[in-house]
C-alpha positions as CSV (number, residue, x, y, z in Angstrom):
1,X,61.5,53.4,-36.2
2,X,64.8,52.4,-34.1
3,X,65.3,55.2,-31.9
4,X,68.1,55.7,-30.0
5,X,68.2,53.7,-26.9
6,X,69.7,54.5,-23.6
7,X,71.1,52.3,-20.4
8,X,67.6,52.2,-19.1
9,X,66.4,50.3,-22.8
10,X,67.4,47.1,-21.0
11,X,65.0,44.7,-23.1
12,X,65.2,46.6,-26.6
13,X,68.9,46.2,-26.2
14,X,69.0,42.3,-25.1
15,X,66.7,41.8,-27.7
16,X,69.0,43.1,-30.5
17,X,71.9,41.3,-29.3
18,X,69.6,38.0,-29.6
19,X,69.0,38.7,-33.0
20,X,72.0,39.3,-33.6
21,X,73.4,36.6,-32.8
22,X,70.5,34.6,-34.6
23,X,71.2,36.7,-37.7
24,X,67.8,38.5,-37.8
25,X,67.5,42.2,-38.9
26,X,64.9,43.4,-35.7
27,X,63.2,47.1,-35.6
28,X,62.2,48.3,-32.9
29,X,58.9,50.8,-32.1
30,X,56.7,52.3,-29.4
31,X,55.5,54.8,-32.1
32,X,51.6,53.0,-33.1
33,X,52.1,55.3,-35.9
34,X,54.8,53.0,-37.2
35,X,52.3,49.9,-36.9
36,X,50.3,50.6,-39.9
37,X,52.4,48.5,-42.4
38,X,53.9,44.7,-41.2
39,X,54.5,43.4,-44.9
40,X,57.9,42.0,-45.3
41,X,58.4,41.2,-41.7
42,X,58.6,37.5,-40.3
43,X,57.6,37.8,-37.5
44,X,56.1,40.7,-35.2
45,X,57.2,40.7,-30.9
46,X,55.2,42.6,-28.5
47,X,57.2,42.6,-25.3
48,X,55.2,43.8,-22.4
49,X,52.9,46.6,-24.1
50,X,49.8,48.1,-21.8
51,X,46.3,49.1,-22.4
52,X,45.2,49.9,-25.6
53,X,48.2,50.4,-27.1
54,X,47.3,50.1,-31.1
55,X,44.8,52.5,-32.8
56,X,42.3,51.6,-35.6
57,X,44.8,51.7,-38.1
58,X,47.1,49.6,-36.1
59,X,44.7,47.1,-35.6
60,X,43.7,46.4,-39.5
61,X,47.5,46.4,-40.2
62,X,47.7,43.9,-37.3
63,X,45.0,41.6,-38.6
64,X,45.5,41.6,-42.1
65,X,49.2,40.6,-41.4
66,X,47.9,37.2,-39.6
67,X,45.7,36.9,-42.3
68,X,48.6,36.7,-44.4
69,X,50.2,33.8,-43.2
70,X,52.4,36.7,-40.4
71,X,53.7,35.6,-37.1
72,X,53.5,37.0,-33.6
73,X,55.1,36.4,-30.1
74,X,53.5,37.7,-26.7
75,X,55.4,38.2,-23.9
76,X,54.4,39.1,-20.7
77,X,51.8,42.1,-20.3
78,X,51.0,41.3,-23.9
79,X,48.2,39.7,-21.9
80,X,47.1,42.9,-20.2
81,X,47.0,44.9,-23.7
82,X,43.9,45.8,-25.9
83,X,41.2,44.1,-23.2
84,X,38.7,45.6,-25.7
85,X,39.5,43.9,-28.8
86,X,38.2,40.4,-29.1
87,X,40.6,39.5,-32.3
88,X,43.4,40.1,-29.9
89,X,42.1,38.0,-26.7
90,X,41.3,35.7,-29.5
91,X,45.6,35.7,-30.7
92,X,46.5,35.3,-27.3
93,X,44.1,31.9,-27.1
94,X,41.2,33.6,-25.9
95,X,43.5,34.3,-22.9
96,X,43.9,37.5,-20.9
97,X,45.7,38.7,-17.9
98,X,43.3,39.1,-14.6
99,X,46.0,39.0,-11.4
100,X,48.8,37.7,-9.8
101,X,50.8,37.1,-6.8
102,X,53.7,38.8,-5.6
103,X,57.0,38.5,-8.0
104,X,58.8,35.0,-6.6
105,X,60.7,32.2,-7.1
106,X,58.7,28.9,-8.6
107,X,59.6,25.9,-10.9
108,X,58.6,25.7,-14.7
109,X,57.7,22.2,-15.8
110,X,57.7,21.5,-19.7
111,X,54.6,19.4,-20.5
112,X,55.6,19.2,-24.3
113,X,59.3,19.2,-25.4
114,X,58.7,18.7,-29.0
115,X,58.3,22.5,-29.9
116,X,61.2,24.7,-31.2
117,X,60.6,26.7,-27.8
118,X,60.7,23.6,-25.3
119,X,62.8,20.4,-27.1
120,X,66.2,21.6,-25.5
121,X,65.2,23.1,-22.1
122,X,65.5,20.8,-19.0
123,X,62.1,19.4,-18.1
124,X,61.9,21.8,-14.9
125,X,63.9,24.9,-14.6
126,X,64.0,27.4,-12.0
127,X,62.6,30.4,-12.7
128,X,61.1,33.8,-10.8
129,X,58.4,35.8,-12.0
130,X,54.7,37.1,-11.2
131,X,53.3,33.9,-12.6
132,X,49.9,35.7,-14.2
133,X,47.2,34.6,-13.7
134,X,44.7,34.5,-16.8
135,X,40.7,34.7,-17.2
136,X,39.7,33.5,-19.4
137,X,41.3,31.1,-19.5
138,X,43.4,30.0,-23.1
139,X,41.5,27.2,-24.4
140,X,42.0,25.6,-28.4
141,X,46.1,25.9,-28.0
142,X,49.2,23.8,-27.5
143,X,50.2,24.0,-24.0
144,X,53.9,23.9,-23.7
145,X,55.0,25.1,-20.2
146,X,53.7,25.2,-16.8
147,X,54.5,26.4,-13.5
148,X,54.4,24.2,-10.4
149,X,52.5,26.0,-7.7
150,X,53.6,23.7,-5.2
151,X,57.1,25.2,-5.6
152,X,56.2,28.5,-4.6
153,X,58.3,29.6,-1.7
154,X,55.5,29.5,1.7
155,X,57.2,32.6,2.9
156,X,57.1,34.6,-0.2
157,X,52.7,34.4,0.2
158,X,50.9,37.6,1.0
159,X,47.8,38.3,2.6
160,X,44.5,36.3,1.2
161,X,43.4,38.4,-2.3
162,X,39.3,39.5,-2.8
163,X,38.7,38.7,-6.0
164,X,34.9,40.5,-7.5
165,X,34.6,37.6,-10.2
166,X,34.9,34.1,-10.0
167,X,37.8,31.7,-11.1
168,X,37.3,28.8,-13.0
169,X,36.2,26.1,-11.7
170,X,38.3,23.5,-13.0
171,X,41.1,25.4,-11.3
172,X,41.2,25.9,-7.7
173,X,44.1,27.4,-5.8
174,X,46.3,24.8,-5.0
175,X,47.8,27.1,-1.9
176,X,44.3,28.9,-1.1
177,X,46.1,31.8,0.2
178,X,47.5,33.6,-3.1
179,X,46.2,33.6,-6.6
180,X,46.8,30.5,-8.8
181,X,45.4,28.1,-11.0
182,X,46.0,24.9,-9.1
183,X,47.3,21.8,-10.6
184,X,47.2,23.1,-14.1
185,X,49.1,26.4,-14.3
186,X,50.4,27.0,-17.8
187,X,52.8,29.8,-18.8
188,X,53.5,29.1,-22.6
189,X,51.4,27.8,-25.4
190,X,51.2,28.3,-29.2
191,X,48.4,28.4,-31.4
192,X,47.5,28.8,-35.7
193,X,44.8,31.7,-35.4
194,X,43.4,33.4,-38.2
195,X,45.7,32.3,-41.3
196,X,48.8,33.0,-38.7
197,X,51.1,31.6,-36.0
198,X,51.1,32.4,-32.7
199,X,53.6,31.8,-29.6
200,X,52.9,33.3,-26.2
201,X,54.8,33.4,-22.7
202,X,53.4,35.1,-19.5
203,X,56.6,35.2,-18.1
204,X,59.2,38.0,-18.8
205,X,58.3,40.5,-15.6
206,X,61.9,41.6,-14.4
207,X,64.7,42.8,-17.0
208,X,67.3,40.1,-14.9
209,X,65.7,37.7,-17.4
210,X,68.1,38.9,-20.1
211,X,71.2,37.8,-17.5
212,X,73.8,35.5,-19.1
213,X,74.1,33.3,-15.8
214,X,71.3,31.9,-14.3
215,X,73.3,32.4,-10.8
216,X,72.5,36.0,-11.4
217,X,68.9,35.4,-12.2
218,X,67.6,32.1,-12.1
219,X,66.5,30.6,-15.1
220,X,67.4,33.5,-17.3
221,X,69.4,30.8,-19.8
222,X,66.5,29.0,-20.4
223,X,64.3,31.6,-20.8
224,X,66.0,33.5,-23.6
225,X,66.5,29.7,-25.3
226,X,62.4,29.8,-25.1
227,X,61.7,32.7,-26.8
228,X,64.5,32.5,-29.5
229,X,62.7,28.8,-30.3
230,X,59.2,30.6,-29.9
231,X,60.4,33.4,-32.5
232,X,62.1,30.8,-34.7
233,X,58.9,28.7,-35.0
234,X,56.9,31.9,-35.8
235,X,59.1,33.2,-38.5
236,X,59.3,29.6,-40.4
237,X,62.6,28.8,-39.6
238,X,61.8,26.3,-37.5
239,X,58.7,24.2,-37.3
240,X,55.8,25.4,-35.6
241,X,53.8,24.2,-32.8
242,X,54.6,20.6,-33.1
């Protein structure tokens, strides 16, 4: 647990100087071996894992802690973890990761500003990111945040993608030359699931995120104010998915 980081540690570092500033003791892990035991903690992050990255033992550890009241925050390719685990596509909202476009500017709208996460981010914020897209889709949740496809830079699409399945219905391309989800895009939500709590971003692609001036990378500011909320609501110290 907590080795030593290096320059290249970008997000583990960020991370602890968030909750520092918060006042939260945070470990940090890529060990699975060091998964097997969450009692205690308030709340457990998984910032852009891959693949199946928790074993059998990890997994029971992971479910009895939400059955315990435990709370968890995805970020990112949190969505393109553990495709064969049902109770974890079940966390996410019964969401998963399926493609995306290339990594581009775009405008996050907040469609509910009562949450911990949203209540003091502008109602639209500039942002740049891969902008997942997600099949299924999260159904049963508390959308919080969407992006606005329309604001997509024209220039920034490539080539038409071939997709082998088929895209929800309800959610047509709004641009019909990149992925998308159309009028209805959402990048943040939060959900009870299983005893637990659950908030969840697909945004957090590019390290520049953890920049302290959105001039550097736009819309870093707010997104570090988003997950702090999300992580606060999680943990109990603020309320949750209101």
């Amino acid at each position: 647990m907590n080795p030593s980081l290096d320059p290249s540690n970008i997000v583990h570092r960020e991370m602890l100087k968030l909750a520092a500033e918060n006042g939260w003791h945070l470990d940090y892990t890529e060990d699975v071996r060091e998964m097997t035991d969450l009692n205690g903690y308030h709340a457990v992050i998984f910032f852009s894992p891959s693949r199946d990255v928790l074993d059998d033992p990890a997994k029971t550890a992971l479910r009895q802690y939400m059955r315990a009241g435990g709370g968890f925050v995805a970020i990112h390719n949190v969505f393109g973890a553990l495709y064969n685990w049902p109770y974890f596509e079940g966390l996410l909202g019964g969401a998963a990761f399926y493609d995306h476009g290339r990594f581009r500017e775009g405008d996050v709208e907040i469609i509910d500003s009562k949450d911990a996460s949203t209540r003091d981010l502008p109602k639209r914020w500039h942002f740049k990111d891969e902008w997942y897209n997600l099949i299924p889709f999260p159904t049963h949740v508390r959308f919080l945040a969407t992006v606005d496809e329309k604001s997509w830079p024209a220039g920034s699409y490539g080539p038409p993608f071939s997709f082998s399945g088929s895209r929800p219905p309800r959610y047509p391309s709004v641009v019909g030359q990149m992925p998308g989800h159309g009028a209805f895009h959402p990048v943040a939500w939060c959900q009870y699931y299983d005893g637990g709590k659950m908030w969840a971003t697909t945004l957090g692609h590019d390290a520049g995120i953890f920049a302290n001036d959105n001039a550097v990378f736009p819309g870093s500011v707010e997104f570090k104010k988003m997950i702090v909320g999300g992580i606060k609501s999680v943990m109990g110290a603020e309320p949750f998915c209101r």
